[in-house]
C-alpha positions as CSV (number, residue, x, y, z in Angstrom):
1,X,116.8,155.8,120.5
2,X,114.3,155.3,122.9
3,X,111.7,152.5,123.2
4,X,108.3,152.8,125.1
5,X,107.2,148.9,126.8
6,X,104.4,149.0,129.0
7,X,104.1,152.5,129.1
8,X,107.7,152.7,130.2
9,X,110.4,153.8,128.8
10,X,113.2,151.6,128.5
11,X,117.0,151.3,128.7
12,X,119.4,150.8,125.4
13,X,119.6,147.3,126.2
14,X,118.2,144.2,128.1
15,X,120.9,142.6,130.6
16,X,120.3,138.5,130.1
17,X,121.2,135.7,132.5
18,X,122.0,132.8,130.0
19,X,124.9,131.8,131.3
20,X,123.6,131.8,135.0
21,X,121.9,128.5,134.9
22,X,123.7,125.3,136.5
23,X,123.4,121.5,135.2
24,X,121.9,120.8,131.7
25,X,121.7,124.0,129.9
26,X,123.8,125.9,132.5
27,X,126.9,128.1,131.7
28,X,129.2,125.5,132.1
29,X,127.9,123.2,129.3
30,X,127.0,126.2,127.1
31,X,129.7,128.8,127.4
32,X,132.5,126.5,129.3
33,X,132.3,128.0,132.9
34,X,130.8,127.7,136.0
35,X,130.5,131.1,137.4
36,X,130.0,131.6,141.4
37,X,127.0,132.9,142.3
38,X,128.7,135.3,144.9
39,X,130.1,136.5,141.4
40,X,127.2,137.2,139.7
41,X,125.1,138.8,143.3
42,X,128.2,141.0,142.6
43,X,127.5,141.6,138.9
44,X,123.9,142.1,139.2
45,X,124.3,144.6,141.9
46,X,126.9,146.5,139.8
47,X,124.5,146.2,136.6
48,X,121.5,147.7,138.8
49,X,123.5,150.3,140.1
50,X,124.4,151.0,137.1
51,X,120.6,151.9,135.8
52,X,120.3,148.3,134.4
53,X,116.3,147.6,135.8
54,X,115.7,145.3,132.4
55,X,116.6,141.5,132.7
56,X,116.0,138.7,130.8
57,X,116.0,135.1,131.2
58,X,114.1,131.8,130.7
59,X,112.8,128.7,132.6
60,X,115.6,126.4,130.4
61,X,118.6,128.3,131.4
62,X,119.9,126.2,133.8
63,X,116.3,124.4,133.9
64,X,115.0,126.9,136.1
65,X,117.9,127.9,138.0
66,X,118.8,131.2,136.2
67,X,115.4,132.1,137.2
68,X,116.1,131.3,140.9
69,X,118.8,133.2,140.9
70,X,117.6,136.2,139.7
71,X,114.4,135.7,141.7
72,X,116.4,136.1,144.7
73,X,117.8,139.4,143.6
74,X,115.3,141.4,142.4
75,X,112.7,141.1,145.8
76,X,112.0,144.6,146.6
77,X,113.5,146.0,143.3
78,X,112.0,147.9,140.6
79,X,113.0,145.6,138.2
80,X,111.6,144.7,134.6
81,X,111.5,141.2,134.0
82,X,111.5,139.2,130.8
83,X,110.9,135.0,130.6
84,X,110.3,132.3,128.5
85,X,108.4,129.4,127.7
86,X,109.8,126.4,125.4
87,X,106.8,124.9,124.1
88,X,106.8,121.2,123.6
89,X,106.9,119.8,120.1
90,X,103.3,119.0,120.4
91,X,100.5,120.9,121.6
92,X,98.9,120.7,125.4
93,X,96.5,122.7,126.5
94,X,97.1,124.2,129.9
95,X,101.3,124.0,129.2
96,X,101.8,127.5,129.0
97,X,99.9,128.3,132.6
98,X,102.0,125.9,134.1
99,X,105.1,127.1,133.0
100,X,104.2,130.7,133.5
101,X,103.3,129.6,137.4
102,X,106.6,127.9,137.7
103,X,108.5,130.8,136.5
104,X,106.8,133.1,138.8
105,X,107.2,130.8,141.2
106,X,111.1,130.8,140.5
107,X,111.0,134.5,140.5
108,X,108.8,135.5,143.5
109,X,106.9,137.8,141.4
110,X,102.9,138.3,140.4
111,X,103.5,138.7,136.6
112,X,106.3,139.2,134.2
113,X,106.6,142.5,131.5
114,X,106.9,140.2,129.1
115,X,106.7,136.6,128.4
116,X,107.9,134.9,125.4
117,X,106.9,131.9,123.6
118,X,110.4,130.6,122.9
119,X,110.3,128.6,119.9
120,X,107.4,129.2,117.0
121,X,105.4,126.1,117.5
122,X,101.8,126.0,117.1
123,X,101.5,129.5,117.2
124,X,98.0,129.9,117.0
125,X,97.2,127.8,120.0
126,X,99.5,129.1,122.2
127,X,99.3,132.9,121.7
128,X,95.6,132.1,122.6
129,X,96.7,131.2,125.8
130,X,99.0,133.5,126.5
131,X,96.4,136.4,125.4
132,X,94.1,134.3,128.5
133,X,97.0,134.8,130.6
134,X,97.9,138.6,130.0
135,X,93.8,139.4,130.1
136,X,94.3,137.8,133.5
137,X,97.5,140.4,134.5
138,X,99.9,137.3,134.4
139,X,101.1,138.7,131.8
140,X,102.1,142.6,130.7
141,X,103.1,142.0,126.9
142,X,103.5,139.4,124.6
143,X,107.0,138.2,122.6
144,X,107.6,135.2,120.5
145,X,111.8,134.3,120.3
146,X,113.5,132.5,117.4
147,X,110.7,133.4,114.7
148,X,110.4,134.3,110.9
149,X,108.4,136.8,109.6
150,X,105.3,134.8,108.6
151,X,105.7,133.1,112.2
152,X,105.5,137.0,113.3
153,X,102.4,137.7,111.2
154,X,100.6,134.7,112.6
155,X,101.2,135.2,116.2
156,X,100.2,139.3,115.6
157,X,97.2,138.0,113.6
158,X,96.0,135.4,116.5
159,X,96.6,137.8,119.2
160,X,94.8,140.7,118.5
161,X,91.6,138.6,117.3
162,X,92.1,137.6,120.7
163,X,92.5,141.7,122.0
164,X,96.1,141.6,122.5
165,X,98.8,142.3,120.0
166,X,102.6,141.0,119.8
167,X,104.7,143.6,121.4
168,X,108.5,141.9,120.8
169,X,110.6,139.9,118.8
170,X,114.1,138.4,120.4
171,X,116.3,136.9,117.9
172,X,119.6,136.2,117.6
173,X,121.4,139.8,115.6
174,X,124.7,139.6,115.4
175,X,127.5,140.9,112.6
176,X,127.8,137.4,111.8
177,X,124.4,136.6,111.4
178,X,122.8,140.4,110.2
179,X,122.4,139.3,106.5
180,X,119.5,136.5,107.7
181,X,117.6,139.1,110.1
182,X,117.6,142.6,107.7
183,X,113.9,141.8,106.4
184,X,113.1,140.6,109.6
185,X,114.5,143.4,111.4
186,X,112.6,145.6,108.6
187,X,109.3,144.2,108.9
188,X,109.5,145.1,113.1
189,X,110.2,148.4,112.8
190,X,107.5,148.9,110.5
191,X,105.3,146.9,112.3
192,X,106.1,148.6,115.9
193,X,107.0,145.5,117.3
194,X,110.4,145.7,119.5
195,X,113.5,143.8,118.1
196,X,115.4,142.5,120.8
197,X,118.6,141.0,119.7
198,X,120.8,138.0,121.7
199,X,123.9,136.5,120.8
200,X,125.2,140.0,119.9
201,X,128.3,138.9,120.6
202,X,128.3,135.3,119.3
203,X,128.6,133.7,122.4
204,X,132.0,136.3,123.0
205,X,133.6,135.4,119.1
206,X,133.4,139.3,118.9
207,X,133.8,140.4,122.2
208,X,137.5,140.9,121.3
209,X,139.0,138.4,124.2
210,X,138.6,135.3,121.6
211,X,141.1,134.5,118.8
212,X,142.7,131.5,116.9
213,X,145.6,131.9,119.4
214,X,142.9,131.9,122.5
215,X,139.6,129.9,121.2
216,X,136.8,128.9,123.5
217,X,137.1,126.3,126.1
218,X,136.7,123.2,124.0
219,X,134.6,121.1,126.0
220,X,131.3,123.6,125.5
221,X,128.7,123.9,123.2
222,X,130.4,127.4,121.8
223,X,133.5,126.0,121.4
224,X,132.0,123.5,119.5
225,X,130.0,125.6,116.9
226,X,133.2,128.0,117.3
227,X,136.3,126.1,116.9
228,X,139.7,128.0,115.9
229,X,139.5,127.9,112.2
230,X,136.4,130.0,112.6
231,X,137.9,132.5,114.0
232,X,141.0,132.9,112.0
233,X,138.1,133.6,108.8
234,X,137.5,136.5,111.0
235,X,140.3,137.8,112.9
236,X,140.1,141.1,110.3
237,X,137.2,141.8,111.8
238,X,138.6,141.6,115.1
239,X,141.1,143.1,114.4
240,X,139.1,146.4,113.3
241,X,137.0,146.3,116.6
242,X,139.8,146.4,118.3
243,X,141.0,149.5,116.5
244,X,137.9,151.0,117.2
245,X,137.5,150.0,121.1
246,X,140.8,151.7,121.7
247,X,139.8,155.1,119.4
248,X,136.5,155.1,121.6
249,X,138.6,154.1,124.9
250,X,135.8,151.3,125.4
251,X,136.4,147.3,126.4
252,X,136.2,146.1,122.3
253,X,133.2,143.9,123.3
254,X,130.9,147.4,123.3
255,X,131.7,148.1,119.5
256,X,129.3,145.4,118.4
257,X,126.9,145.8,120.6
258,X,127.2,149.7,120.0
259,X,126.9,148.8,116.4
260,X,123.8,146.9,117.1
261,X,121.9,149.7,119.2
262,X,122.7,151.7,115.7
263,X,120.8,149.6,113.4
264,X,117.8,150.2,115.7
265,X,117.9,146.5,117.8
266,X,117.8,146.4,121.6
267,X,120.6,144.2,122.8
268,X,120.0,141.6,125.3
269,X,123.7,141.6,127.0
270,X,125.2,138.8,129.2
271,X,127.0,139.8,132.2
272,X,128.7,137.3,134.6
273,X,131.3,139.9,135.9
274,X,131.1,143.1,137.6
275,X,133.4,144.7,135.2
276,X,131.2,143.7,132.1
277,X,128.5,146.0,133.9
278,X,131.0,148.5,134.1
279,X,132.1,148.2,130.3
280,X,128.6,148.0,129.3
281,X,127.8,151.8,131.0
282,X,130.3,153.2,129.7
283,X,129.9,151.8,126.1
284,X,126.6,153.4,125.9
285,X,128.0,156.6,125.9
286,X,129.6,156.1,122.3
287,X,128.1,156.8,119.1
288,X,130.2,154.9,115.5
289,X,130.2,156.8,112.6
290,X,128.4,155.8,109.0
291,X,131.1,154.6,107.5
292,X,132.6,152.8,110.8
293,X,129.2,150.9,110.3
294,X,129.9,149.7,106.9
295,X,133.4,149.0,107.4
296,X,132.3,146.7,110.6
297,X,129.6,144.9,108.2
298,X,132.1,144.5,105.3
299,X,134.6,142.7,107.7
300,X,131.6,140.2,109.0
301,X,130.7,139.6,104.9
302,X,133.7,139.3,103.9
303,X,134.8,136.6,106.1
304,X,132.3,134.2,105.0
305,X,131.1,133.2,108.6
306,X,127.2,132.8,108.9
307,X,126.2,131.9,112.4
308,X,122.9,130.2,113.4
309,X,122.0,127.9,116.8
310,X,121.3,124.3,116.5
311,X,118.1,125.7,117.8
312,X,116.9,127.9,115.1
């Protein structure tokens, strides 16, 4: 499939920085690691030699430290660059100009492609300040993260009676979470609003590295929300991505996110690794067949498992 943003056309999926952040919200409290950043210079050079020009990040991973990171990577790069803003709880006027400054501050960069407002709160105010900020050229396009479908409506509605429309959506997609997103899924492809998916691979529960013999490290937030007995209730379905990782000849964490380019989502892929860059190329050369599909999907229904962040 191909997808047109900004007059560009875009790669099969977005390459996102999650885990890159240090301290609060950094990859060591959320995912259980610290990775060095001499490892992930590494990984973003093998993911941009590898095509990959689309990242993604926000100014909470790592409280701004992701954004450092990647700031510092992508000088002199023709690089597309996605960021977010987590509103506060209550409305201020002016909050998302700050954070938009701070962010391309962060990134040395003169706008963003697209900048997303995080969480749905007060939509209407803040899409009229983000429409402010892209008829300044602050902004390219417009996404809202984490939303439902009349949160979708609303922002679309406010924007364009401000002469902008809502160009994304990022949610988390997964196997494990599918049956919650369908209508929302639906309702963007009808609308022509790009569906970006994250958490594809819960966290790595599908990745097909993870079991009930080999959990996540317990002192992180996924190994909390993850624990053991969660993944026996679906080791069948790891089980069959396996079986199909080694049909395909691909690492087994590409057959969900394979499966998720199939159902029309753009993936938004963490790499931390230069190898996962590597996997990820080379997954993208596979196509699963129908009933592959809906052999996948039974596993993840039949198992039970719904996943969903604290967040959402």
């Amino acid at each position: 499939m191909k997808y047109i943003l900004n007059g560009k056309e875009m790669n099969t999926c977005m390459i996102g920085t999650w885990a890159w952040g240090t301290g609060q919200n950094g990859g060591k409290i959320v995912f259980g690691k610290k990775y060095p950043e001499q490892q992930l210079i590494e990984s973003f050079d093998t993911a941009f030699a590898h095509g990959f020009d689309f990242w993604d990040t926000a100014e909470v991973y790592g409280n701004g430290t992701a954004e450092l990171l990647l700031g510092g990577l992508i000088r002199n790069k023709d690089i597309v660059i996605s960021t977010k803003h987590f509103p506060s709880r209550k409305y201020k006027s002016g909050e998302n100009r700050l954070a938009l400054n701070a962010s391309l501050s962060r990134l040395g960069v003169q706008s963003v492609d697209i900048y997303w407002l995080h969480s749905p709160k007060n939509i209407e105010q803040n899409m009229k300040e983000l429409a402010a900020l892209q008829s300044e050229g602050l902004i390219r396009s417009i996404g809202i993260s984490n939303a439902s479908v009349s949160d979708i409506r609303l922002a679309d509605i406010v924007l364009r009676e401000n002469g902008s429309s809502l160009a994304a959506v990022q949610n988390h997609y997964s196997l494990l979470s599918m049956k919650r997103e369908r209508q929302m899924l639906s309702y963007c492809q009808k609308s022509n609003i790009l569906f970006f998916g994250y958490m594809i691979l819960e966290q790595g529960a599908l990745s097909g590295h993870y079991d009930s013999s080999n959990p996540f490290p317990a002192m992180s937030i996924r190994g909390a929300s993850f624990p053991a007995r969660k993944f026996k209730k679906i080791q069948p379905l790891i089980d069959y991505i396996r079986v199909l990782a080694n049909k395909y000849d691909v690492d087994p964490s590409q057959i969900p996110i394979v499966w998720a380019i199939e159902k029309g989502v753009i993936p938004i892929v963490g790499i931390t690794k230069p190898e996962h860059a590597r996997s990820l190329s080379k997954g993208l050369g596979i196509h699963l067949e129908p009933l592959e599909i809906r052999r996948l999907e039974k596993f993840a229904l039949d198992s039970g498992v719904r996943c969903k962040g604290f967040w959402e």
